[in-house]
C-alpha positions in Angstrom: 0.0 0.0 0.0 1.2 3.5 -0.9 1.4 5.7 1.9 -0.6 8.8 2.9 -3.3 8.2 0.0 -5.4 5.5 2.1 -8.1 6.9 4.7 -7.3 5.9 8.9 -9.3 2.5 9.4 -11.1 1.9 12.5 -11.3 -1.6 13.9 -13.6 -0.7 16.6 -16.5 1.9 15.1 -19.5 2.5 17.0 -22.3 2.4 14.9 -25.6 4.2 17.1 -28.9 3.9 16.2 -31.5 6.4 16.9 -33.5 3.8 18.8 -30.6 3.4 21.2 -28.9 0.0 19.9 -25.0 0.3 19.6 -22.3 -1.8 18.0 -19.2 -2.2 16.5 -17.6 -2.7 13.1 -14.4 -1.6 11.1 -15.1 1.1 9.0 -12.8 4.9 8.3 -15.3 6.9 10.5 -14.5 6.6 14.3 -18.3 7.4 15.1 -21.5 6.5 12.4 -25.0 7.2 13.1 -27.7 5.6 11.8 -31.5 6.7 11.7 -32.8 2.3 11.2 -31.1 -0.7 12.7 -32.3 -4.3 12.9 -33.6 -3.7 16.2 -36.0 -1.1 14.8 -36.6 -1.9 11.4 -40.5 -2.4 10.2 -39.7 -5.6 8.1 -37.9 -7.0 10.9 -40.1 -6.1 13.9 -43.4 -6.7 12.3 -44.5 -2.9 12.8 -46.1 -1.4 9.8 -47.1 2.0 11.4 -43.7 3.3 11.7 -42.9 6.7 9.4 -39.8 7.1 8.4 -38.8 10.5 7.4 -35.4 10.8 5.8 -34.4 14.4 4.9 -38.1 16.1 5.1 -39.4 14.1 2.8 -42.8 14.0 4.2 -43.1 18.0 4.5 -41.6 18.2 0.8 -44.5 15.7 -0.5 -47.1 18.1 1.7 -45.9 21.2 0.3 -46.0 19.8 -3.1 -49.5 18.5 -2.5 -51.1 22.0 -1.4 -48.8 23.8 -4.1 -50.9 21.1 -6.6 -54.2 22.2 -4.8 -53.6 25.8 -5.3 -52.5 25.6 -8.5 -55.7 23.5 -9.5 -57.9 25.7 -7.2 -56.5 29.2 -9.8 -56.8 26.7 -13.3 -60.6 26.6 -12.2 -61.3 30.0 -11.3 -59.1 30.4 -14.8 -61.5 28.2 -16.5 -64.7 30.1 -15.2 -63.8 33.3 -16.2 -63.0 32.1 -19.5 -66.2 30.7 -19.7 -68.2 33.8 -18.5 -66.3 35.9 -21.2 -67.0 33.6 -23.9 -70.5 33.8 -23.0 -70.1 37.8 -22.7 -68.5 37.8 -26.8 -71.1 35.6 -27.9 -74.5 38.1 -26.1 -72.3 41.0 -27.7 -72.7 39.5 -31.4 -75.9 38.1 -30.5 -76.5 42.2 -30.0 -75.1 43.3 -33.2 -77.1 40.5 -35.5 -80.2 41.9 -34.1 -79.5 45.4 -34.8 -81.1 46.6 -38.3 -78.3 48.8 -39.7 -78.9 50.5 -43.3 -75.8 50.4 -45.5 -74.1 54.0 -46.5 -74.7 52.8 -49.7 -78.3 51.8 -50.3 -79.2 55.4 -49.0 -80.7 58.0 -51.7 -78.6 60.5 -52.5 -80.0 64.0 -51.6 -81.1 66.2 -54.1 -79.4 69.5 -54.9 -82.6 71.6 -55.7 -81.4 71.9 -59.9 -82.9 69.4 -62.3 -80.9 68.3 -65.5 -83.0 67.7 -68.6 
């Protein structure tokens, strides 16, 4: 082995839990934490209720979730205003078809008071 490229090994690491249980191993950290053992593990113990949230995951699903609901919640209120001024273009032409509006065109021209013969 080459010297000074190799991490320090530790024979005796303690390896906590969060429930509480300790042991050792060899590893190159003198202390390890862990948040699930064997002790405490649902597949092991039987337990099925047991959460497990590993960096926040829970609280980033919920604040996912509501963002989702509020974003759904503004597409409906979207939609509905849409909708009400669709319905406000269509009474407007339904307005104008209805109103009886002589062409410039069709109108007599008036008379000048002088008639050619």
């Amino acid at each position: 082995m080459k010297s000074k490229i190799h991490p320090r090994y530790y024979p005796e690491a303690k390896v906590t839990c969060a429930c509480g249980n300790s042991w050792t191993v060899g590893s190159t950290k003198e202390l390890l934490k862990t948040d699930i053992c064997g002790k405490c593990h649902p597949f092991f113990t039987g337990q099925q209720q047991r959460l497990v949230d590993t960096a926040g995951q829970v609280e980033r699903f919920s604040k996912r979730h509501e963002r989702a609901q509020v974003l759904r919640e503004e597409v409906a209120k979207r939609k509905v205003a849409r909708a009400e001024r669709a319905r406000a273009r269509a009474l407007v032409e339904l307005v104008d078809e209805e109103e009886q509006v002589e062409p410039i065109e069709s109108a007599e021209a008036p008379e000048t008071g002088g008639e050619k013969e």
